[in-house]
C-alpha positions in Angstrom: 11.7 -26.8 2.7 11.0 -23.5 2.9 13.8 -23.1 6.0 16.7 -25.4 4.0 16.0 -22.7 1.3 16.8 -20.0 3.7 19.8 -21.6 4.8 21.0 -21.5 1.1 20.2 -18.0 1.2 22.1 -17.2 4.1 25.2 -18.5 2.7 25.3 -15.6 0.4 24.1 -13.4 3.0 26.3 -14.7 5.4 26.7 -11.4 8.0 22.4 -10.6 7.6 21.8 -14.4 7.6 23.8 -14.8 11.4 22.0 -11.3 12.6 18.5 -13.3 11.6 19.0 -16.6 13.0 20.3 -14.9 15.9 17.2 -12.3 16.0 15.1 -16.0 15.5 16.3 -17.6 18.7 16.7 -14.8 20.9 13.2 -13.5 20.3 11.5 -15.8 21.7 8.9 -15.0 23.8 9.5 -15.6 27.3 7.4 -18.7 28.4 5.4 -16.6 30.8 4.5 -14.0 27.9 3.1 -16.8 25.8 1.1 -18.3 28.2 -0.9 -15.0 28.3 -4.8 -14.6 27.5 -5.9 -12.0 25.4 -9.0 -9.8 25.4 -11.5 -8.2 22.7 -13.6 -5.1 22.8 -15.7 -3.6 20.3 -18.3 -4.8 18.1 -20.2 -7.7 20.3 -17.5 -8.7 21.9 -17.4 -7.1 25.1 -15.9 -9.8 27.8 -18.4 -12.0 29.5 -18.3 -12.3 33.4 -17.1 -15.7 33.8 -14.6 -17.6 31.6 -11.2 -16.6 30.9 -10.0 -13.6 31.5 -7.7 -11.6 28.8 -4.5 -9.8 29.6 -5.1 -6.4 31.9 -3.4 -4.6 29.1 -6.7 -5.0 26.5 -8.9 -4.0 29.4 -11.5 -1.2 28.5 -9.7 -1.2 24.1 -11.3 -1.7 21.0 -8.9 -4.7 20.0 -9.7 -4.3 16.5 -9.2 -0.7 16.0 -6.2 -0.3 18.9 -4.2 -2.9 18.9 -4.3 -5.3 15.3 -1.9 -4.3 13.5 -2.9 -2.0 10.0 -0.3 -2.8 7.3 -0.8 0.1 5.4 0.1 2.1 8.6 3.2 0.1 9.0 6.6 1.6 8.6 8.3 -1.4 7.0 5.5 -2.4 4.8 5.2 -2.4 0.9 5.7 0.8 -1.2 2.8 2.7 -2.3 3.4 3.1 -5.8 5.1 1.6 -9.4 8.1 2.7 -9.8 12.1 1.3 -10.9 13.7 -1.7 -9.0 16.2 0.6 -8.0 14.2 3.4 -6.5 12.0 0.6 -4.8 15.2 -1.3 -3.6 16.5 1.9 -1.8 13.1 3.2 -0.7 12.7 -0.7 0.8 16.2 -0.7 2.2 15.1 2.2 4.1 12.1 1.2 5.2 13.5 -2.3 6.9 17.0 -0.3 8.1 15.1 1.4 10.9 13.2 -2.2 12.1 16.6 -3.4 12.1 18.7 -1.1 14.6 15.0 -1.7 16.7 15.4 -5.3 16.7 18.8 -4.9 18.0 18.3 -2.6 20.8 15.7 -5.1 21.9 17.6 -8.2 22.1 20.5 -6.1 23.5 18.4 -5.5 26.3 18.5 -1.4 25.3 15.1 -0.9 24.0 12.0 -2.7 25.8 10.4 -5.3 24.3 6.9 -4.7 22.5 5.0 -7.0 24.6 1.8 -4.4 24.5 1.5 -5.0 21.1 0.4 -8.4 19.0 1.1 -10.6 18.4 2.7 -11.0 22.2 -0.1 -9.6 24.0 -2.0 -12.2 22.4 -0.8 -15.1 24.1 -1.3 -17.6 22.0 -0.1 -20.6 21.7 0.9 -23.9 19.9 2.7 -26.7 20.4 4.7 -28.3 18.2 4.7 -32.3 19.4 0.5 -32.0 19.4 0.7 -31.1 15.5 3.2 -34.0 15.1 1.1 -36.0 16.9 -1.9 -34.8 14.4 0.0 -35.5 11.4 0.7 -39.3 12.7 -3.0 -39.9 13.5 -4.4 -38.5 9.7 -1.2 -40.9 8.0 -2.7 -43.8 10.4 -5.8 -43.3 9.1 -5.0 -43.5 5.3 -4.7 -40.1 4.7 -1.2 -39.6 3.0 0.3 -38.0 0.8 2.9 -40.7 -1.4 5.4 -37.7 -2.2 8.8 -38.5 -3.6 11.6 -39.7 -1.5 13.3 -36.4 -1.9 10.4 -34.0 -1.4 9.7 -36.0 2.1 12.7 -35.2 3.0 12.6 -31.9 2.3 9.7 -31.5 3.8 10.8 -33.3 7.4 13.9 -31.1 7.3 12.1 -28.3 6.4 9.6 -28.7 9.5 12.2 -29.1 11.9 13.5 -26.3 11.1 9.8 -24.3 11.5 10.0 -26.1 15.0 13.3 -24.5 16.0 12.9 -21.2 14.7 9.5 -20.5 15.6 9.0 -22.2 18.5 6.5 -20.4 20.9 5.8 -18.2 18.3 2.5 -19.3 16.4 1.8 -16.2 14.5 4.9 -15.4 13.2 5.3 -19.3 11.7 1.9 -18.4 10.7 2.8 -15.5 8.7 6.1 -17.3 7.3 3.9 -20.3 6.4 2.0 -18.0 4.5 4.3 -15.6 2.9 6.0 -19.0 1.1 2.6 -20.3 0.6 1.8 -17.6 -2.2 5.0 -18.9 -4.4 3.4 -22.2 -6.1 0.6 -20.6 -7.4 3.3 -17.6 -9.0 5.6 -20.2 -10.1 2.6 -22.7 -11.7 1.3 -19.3 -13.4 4.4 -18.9 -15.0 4.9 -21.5 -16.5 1.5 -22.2 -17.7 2.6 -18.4 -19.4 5.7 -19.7 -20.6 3.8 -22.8 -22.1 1.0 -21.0 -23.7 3.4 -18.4 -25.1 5.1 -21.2 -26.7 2.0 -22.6 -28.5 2.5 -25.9 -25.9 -0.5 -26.0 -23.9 -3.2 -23.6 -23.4 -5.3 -24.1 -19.7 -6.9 -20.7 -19.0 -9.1 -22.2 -16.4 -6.5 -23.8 -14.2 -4.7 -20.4 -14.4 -7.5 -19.2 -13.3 -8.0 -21.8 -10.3 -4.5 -21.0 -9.2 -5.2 -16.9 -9.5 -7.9 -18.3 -7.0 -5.6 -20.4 -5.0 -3.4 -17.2 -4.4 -5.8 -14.4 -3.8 -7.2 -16.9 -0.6 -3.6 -17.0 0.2 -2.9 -13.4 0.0 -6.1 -13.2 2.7 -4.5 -15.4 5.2 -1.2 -13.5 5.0 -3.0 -10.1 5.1 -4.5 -11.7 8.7 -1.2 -13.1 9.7 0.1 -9.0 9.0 -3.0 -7.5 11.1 -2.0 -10.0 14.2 1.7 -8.6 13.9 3.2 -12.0 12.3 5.8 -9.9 10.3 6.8 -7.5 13.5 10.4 -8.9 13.6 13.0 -7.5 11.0 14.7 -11.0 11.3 11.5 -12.8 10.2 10.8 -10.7 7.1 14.3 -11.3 6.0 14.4 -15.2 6.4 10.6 -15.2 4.7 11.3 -13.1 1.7 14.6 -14.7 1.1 13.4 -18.2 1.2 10.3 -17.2 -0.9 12.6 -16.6 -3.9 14.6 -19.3 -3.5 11.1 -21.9 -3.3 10.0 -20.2 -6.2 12.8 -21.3 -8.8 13.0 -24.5 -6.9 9.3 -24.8 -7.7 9.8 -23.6 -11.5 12.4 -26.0 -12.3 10.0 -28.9 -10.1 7.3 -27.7 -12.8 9.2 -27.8 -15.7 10.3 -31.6 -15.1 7.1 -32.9 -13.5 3.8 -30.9 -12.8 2.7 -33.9 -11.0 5.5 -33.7 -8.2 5.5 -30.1 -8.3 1.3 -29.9 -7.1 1.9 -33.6 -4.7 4.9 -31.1 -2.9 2.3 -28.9 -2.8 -0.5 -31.0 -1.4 2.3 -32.1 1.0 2.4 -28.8 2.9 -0.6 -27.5 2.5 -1.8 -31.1 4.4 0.6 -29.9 7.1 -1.4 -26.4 7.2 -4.3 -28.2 8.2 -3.0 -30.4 10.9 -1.3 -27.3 12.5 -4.2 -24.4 12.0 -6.3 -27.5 13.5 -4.0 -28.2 16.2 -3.9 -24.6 17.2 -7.9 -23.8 17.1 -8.1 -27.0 19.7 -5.7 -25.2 22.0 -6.3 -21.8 21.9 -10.6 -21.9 21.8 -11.3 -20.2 24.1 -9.0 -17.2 23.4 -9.7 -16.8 19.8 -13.7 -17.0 20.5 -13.4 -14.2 22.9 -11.6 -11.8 20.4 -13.0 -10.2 17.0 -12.0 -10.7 13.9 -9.4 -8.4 12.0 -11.0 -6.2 9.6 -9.3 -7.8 6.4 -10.7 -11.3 7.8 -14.4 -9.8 7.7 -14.3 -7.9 4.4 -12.6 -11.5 2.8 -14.9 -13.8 4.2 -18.5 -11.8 4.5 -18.1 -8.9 1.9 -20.1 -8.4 -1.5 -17.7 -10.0 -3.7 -17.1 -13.8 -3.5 -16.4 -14.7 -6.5 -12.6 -15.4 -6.1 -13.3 -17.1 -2.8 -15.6 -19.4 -5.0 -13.3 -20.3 -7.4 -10.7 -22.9 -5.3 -13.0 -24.8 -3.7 -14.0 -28.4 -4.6 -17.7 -27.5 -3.9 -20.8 -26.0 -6.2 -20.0 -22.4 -5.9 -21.8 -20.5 -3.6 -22.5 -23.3 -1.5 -19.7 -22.5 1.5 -20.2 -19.0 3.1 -18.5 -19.3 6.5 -19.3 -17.1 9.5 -16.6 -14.8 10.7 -17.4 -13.0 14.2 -14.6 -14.1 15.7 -11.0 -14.8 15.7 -12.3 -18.4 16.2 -13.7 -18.0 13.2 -11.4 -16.8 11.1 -9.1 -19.4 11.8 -11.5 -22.2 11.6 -12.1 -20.3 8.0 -8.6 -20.5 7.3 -7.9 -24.3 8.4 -11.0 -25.4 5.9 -9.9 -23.2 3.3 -6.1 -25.0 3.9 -7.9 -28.6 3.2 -9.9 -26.9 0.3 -6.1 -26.2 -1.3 -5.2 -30.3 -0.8 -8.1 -31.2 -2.7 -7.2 -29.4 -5.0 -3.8 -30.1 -5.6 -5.0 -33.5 -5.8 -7.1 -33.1 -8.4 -4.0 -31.2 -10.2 -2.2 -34.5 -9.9 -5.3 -36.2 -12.1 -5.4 -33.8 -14.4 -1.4 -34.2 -15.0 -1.3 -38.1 -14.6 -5.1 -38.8 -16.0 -6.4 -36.0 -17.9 -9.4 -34.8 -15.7 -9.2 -31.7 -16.3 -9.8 -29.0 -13.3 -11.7 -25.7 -13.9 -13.7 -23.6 -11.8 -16.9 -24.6 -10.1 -18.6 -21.2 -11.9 -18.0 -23.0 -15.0 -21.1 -24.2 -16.9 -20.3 -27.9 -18.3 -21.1 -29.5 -21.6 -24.2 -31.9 -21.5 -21.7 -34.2 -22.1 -19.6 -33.6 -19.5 -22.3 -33.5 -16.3 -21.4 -35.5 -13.4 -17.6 -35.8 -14.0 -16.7 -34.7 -10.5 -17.3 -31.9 -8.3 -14.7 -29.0 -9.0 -13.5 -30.8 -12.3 -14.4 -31.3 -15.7 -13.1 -32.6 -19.0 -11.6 -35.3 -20.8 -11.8 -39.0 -20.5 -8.7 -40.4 -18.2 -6.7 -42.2 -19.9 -6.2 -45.2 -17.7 -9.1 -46.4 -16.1 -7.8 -48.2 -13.0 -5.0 -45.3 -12.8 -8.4 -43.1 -12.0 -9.9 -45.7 -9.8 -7.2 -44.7 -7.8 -7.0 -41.2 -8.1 -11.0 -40.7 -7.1 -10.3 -43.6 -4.3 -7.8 -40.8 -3.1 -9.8 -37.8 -3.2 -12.5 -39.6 -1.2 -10.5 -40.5 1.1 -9.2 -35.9 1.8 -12.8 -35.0 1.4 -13.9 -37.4 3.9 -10.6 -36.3 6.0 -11.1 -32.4 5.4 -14.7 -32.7 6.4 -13.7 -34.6 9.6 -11.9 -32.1 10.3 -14.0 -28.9 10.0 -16.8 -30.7 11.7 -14.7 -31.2 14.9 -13.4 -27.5 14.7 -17.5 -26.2 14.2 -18.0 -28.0 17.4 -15.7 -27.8 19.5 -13.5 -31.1 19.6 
């Protein structure tokens, strides 16, 4: 979906639109290139003897300090203070015109490539028939999401595209994936706004679940930044563009059905597991030998975990993952990808059956004890409707933990 978006965009960007699918295909990394190991330095992570080896070009550097990227450092990054839509317009259009001209020269064969910095000196890879072939084994095994007709195909469209643009090119899909993966939780935000400022319907708690829901996504994209996801002028274009565009798609989803609007939801971020999965199992050994990006430790070990808390479908406190690694901070991710589907599942219920979904910091009613881990609230309003809904979220938990205990070990 979020690539049929950008091709609406690109009709009324038609001469930037043919400059970035262009950029897309032609940067490419050259088979070779993406075959590469990588190598870590610094903090514990000094290269063992035997095992892989990581690219000459990491030999003897502090990978964390020297070569992630630091988005604040970044020419083409964010402005640094408030200021009019106009003044931050220009001052953007500035900031990307350079990248542009850069991009150029490199597919023109002018400039050399950057293949010293990440993410291509990274190497990493992914392969898009094994996370196809992990999406048909969790659908064989009862774990599917029953999305509308139209959304599925939206969705199937939507991934071929991913395939075709980002083929060979994890990191950037990754940071594409996760610059559109931000939008629902603006676009539900909104309208729960627009609903409470209407005297509708007042849910300060979900609001709250989805403020959650976005600062873990805001992480992950952070992560994709530091790895150099967003190094490509053509990339930022297609992502920001097709980010808008999913976000009023998503409003007027909302304002119809809620349901459809979190099952779309629940729909992709199903496919963030089976491909965050399907890239651990192929690039282990790389990412254990490499350390984690400084955004990725502060996020996962620092003081404040309160926000991290707040998504998951789990007694807070209770999941404090380890992050010593880049291993580990995409294991963190994957699990924190199938924390999201549970959720959006329980969304559903609370749309089609009244269980209502609040934090797990929340201290429940007598009453209400024992309704459900991660939710609380009213009586559903169908009892075999809900018989179906829990059979359901069994059926993710038992999936999602599947899958993080075959990531933990090694499988």
């Amino acid at each position: 979906p979020y690539a049929l978006g950008g091709r609406h965009v690109m009709v009324l960007h038609a001469p930037l639109a043919v400059l970035s699918a262009l950029a897309l295909i032609s940067s490419r990394q050259p088979a070779a290139l993406r075959a590469r190991p990588a190598r870590a330095s610094g903090i514990a992570m000094r290269v063992e003897p035997a095992g892989p080896k990581l690219p000459k070009g990491l030999e003897g550097r502090d990978v964390e300090r020297d070569v992630y990227m630091h988005p604040a450092e970044l020419p083409y990054h964010d402005g640094s203070r408030p200021a009019g839509a106009l003044d931050l317009a220009m001052a953007n259009f500035k900031r990307q015109g350079s990248t542009i001209f850069t991009q150029l020269g490199q597919m023109s064969g002018l400039l050399p490539r950057a293949e010293d910095k990440p993410p291509a000196c990274l190497g990493l890879v992914l392969s898009n028939e094994a996370v196809l072939e992990a999406e048909r084994r969790r659908e064989q095994a009862g774990v599917r999401v029953d999305a509308h007709p139209v959304s599925r195909a939206l969705y199937d469209v939507g991934c071929f595209f991913l395939d075709q643009f980002f083929d060979g090119r994890p990191i950037a899909r990754f940071w594409f994936l996760e610059t559109v993966a931000r939008i629902p939780y603006f676009a539900y935000v909104s309208m729960l706004h627009l609903y409470e400022s209407l005297g509708w319907w007042r849910a300060p708690e979900l609001r709250k679940v989805h403020g959650a829901e976005e600062w873990n996504e805001l992480h992950h994209l952070l992560i994709m930044e530091s790895l150099g996801g967003d190094a490509l002028w053509s990339d930022r274009f297609l992502g920001y563009h097709c980010a808008i565009v999913y976000y009023w798609l998503l409003i007027a989803t909302y304002l119809f059905s809620p349901a459809v609007a979190y099952q779309f939801m629940e729909l992709l971020e199903a496919h963030a597991v089976d491909t965050y999965s399907t890239f651990v199992k192929e690039n282990r050994a790389l990412l254990k030998m490499l350390p984690p990006p400084s955004v990725a430790r502060s996020y996962y070990t620092g003081a404040d975990l309160y926000s991290f808390d707040d998504f998951q479908m789990r007694p807070a406190g209770s999941r404090r993952p380890p992050c010593d690694s880049l291993l580990d901070v995409f294991v963190n991710i994957c699990e924190d990808e199938g924390e999201h589907v549970k959720t959006m599942r329980a969304c559903q219920d609370y749309a089609l059956v009244g269980s209502v979904v609040t934090s797990p910091h929340v201290v429940r009613p007598d009453s209400l004890q024992g309704q459900g881990q991660g939710t609380a609230g009213g009586a559903p309003r169908d009892e075999a409707e809900d018989e179906v809904s829990k059979e359901a979220r069994m059926r993710w938990n038992e999936w999602a933990g599947q899958i993080a205990q075959e990531m933990r070990a090694g499988r």
